[in-house]
C-alpha positions in Angstrom: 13.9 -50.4 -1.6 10.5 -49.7 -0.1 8.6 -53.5 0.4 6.0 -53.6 -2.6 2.0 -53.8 -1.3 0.0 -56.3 -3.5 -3.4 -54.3 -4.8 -6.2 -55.8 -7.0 -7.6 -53.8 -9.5 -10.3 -54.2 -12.1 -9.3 -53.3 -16.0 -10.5 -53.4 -19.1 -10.5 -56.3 -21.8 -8.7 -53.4 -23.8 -6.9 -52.1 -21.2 -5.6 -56.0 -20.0 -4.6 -56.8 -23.4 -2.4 -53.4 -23.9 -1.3 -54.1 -20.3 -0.1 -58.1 -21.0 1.6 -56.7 -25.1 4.0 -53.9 -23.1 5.5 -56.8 -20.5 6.0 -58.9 -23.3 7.5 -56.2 -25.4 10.1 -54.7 -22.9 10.0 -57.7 -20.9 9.0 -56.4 -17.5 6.4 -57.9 -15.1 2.6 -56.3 -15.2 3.0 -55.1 -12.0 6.5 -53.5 -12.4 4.6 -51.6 -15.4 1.6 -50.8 -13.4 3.9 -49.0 -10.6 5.8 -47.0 -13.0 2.6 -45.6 -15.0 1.4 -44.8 -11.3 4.1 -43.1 -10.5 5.4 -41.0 -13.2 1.8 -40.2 -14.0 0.2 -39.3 -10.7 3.6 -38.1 -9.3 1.5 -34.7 -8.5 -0.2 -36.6 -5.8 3.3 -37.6 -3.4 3.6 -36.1 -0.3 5.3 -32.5 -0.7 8.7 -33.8 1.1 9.1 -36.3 -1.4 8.3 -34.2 -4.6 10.7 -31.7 -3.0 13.6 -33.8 -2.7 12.9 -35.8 -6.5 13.0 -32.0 -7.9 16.1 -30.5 -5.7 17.8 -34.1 -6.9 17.0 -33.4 -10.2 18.5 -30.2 -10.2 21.8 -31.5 -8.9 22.5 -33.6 -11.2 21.5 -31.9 -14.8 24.6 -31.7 -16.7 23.6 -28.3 -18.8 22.6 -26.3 -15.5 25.9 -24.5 -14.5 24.6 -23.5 -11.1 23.4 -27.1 -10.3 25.9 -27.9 -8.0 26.9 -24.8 -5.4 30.3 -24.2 -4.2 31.8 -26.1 -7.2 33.7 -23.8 -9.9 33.4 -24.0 -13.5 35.4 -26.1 -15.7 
């Protein structure tokens, strides 16, 4: 796991109180909840090499795609 670099950021009142319900709700941290909305919604901004191998891992491991894995037969 990559080592986590601390960032300030400025929000909201509205945007700080949604922020501190969610970690309450599902009982994550702020920050853990911060760095997933990052990253699932600005996902079009990783470097190339990384989107590449998220999307061919993707396709390797989707159950309902029959050619997903190569060289192995149908059962």
């Amino acid at each position: 796991m990559s080592k986590n670099i601390p960032t300030l950021v400025r929000l909201r009142p509205e945007a700080k109180a949604m922020l501190l319900r969610a970690a309450k709700e599902q009982r994550r941290s702020q920050s853990s909840l911060v760095d997933t909305l990052i990253v699932d919604n600005l996902g079009q901004y990783r470097d190339l090499s990384d989107r590449l191998a998220a999307m061919l891992d993707d396709a390797n491991t989707d159950p309902l795609r029959h050619d997903a894995r190569p060289g192995q037969a149908d059962t």
